[in-house]
C-alpha positions in Angstrom: 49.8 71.3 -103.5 48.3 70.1 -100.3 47.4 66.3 -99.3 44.7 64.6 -97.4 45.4 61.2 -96.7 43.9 58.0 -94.8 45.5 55.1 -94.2 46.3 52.4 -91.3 49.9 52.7 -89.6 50.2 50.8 -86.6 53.8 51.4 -85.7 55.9 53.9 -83.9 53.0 56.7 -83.9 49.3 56.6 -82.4 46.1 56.5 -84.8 45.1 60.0 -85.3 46.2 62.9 -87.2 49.4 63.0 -87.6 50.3 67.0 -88.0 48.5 67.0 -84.8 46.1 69.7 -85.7 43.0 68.4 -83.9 42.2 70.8 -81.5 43.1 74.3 -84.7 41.1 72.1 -87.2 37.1 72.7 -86.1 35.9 70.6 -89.3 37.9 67.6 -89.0 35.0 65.6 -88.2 33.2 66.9 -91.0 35.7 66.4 -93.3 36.3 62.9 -92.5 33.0 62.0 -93.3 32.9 63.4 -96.2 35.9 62.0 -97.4 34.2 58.5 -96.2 30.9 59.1 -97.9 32.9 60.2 -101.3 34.7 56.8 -101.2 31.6 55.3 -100.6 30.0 56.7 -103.4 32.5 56.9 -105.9 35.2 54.1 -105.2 33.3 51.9 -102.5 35.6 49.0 -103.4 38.3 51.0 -101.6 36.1 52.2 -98.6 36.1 48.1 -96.9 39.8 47.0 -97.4 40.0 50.3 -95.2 37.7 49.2 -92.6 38.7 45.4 -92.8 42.0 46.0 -91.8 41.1 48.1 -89.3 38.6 45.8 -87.7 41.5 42.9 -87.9 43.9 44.8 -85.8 41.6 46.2 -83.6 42.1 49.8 -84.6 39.9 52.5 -84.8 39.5 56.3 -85.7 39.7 58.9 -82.6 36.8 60.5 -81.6 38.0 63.7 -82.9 38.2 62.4 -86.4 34.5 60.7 -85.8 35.2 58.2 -84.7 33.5 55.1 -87.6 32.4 57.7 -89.8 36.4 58.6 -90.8 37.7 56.2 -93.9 40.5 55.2 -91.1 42.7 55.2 -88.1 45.3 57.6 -89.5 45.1 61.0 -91.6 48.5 63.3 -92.8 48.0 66.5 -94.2 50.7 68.4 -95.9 51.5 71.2 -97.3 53.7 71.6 -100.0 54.6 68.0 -99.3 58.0 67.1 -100.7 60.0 64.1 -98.6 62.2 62.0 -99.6 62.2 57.9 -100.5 61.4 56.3 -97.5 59.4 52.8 -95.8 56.8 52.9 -93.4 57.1 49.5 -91.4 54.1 50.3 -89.8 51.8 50.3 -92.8 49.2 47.7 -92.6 47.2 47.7 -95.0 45.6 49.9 -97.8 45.7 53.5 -98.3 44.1 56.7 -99.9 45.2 60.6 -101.1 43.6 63.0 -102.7 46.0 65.9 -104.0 43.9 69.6 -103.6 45.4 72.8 -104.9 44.6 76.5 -103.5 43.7 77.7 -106.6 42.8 74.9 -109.3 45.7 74.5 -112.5 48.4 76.5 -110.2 50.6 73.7 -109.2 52.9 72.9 -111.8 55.7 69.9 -112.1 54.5 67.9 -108.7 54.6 64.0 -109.0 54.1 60.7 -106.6 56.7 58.6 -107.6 57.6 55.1 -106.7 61.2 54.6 -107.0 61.2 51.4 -106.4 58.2 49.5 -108.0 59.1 47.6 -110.8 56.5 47.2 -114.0 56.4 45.3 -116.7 54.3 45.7 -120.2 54.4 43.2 -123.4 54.6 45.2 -126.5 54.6 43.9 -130.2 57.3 44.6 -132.7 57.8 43.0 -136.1 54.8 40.7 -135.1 57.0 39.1 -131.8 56.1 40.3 -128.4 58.7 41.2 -126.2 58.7 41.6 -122.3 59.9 45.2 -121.2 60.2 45.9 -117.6 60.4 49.1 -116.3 61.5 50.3 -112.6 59.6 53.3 -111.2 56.6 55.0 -111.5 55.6 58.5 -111.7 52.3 60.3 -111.5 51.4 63.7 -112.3 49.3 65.7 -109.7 47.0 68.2 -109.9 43.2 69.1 -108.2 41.7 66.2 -107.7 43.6 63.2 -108.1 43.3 60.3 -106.2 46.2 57.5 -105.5 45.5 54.3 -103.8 48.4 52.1 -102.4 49.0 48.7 -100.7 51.1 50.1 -97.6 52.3 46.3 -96.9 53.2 45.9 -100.0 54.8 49.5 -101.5 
């Protein structure tokens, strides 16, 4: 299971891409555009938090990621991704994966989870409603999904 993702991070590392693969990765730029255009088209109330927050603190995409025409400041890849709880500080603002598999239906048993989100739902039961609060939240992955986050806030 490999991830593309954009968000802002202005703390302890420099806008960019973060495996440092600029210079192997000829279609970077293109890619980055693409990925912007597709928010733009499909989910374009994602696309301008993006760019809001990078236009507030003054941060912008490298040249070797295209500079406006990449979603944001910052883009991980990863392979195989599989890291344990952790806090970025330096999370500003919004951000966006997409989960892409070599070969489609292959990956089996991966998840995002949120350890430490807490949800609540009100369910009926002998016509009361009751408050149940869960902590946690899991999401499958396979080809294609998408997961958008509040870095400030998760």
């Amino acid at each position: 299971m490999n991830l593309i993702g954009f968000n802002l991070n202005v703390g302890q590392r420099a806008p960019g891409v973060i495996t440092n693969i600029t210079g192997k990765f000829k279609g970077l730029k293109r890619m980055c555009r693409s990925f912007s255009n597709s928010l733009e088209w499909k989910m374009p109330m994602v696309l301008q938090p993006l760019k809001s927050v990078e236009s507030a603190v003054k941060v912008y995409p490298p040249v070797a990621m295209g500079y406006h025409g990449a979603p944001t400041a910052t883009c991980d890849f990863s392979v195989n991704l599989g890291n344990a709880s952790h806090y970025d500080p330096g999370d500003v603002g919004p951000g966006v994966a997409v989960w892409a598999e070599k070969i489609k239906g292959d990956a089996k048993n991966w998840f995002f989870v949120l350890p430490n989100v807490l949800s609540s739902e009100v369910i009926q039961w002998q016509r009361k409603e009751y408050l149940r609060s869960r902590k946690g939240i899991s999401i499958r992955l396979s080809n294609g999904v998408c997961i958008l986050w509040n870095g400030k806030v998760i």
